[in-house]
C-alpha positions in Angstrom: 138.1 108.5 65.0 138.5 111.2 67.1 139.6 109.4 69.6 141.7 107.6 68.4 143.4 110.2 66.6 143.5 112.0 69.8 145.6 108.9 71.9 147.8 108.4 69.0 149.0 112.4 68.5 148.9 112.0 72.5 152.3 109.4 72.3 154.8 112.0 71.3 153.6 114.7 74.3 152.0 112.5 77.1 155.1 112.4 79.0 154.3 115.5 80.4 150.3 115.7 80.8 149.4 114.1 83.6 152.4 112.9 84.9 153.0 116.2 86.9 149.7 115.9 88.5 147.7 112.8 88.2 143.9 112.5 88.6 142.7 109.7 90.8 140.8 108.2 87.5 143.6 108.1 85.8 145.7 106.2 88.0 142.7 104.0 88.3 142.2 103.2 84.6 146.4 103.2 84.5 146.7 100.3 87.5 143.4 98.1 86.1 144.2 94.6 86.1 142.1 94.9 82.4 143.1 97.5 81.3 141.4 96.7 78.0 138.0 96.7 79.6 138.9 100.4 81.6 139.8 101.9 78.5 136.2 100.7 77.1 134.4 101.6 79.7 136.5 105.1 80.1 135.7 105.9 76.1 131.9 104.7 77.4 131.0 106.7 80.0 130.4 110.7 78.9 131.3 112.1 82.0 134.4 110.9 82.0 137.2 113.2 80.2 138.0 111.8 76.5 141.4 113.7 77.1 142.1 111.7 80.1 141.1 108.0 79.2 143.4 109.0 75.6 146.4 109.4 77.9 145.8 106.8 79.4 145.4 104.4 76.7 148.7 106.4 75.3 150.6 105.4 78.6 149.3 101.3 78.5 150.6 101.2 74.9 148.5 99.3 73.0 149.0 98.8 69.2 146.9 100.4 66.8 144.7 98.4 66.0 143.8 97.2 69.2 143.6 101.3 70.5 141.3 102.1 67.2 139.1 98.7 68.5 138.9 100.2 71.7 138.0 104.0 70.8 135.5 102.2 68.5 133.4 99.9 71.0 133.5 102.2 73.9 133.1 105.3 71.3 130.2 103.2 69.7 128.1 103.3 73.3 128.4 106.7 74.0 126.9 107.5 70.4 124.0 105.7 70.6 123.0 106.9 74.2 123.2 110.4 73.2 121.4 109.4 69.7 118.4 107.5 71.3 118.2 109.3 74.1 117.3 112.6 72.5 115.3 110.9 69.9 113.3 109.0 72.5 113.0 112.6 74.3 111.9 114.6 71.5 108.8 111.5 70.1 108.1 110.8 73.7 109.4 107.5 73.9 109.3 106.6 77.6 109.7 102.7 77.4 113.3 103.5 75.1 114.2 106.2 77.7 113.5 104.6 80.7 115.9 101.8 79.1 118.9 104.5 78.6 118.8 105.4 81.7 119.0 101.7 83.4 122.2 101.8 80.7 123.8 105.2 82.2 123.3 103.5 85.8 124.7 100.6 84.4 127.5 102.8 83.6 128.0 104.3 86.6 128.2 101.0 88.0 130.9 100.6 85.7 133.0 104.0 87.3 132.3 101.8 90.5 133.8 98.5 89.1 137.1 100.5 88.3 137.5 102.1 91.4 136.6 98.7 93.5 139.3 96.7 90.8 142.0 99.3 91.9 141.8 98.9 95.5 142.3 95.1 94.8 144.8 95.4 92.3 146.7 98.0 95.4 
């Protein structure tokens, strides 16, 4: 919900965020060919800024309820890594842990695919 509250304040001031000084991420996730799937995968990954992927998802204008299904599944991911991960931590679950972290590489496979679909999409 956050999120989503956070991209849809964002429309009425975005204008002058990040247009003065764009990150490279953003104009990544901003020039995606599906820019559905960035915004996920943005909202997925935790090292990623929220505050960034929200502007962009502000900038690609989606309607509402396709922005609250996309803070939602990519929202949805990141909560159950940090849930499982610190409960598999804390009851020395190594199988479940080991799993999380083939899903955060998996991720940052994901940072990969977005940077690899911009230099196509250029």
């Amino acid at each position: 919900m956050g999120n989503f509250i956070g991209a849809t304040f964002l429309k009425s001031i975005s204008q002058h965020l990040v247009k003065q000084h764009p990150s490279r991420l953003y104009t990544d996730l901003v020039n995606m060919r599906h820019p559905k799937l960035g915004v996920i995968i943005g909202y997925s990954i935790p090292f990623i800024p929220s505050f960034l992927v929200n502007v962009a998802a502000t900038d690609l204008k989606f309607p509402a309820n396709q922005l609250f299904g996309l803070c939602l599944t990519g929202s949805l991911v990141t909560s159950a890594l940090y849930s499982f991960s610190g409960d598999a931590l804390f009851q020395g679950n190594f199988k479940l842990l080991i799993l999380l972290i083939g899903v955060m590489v998996v991720l940052v496979g994901l940072v990969w695919l977005i940077r690899m679909d911009r230099k196509r999409a250029a």
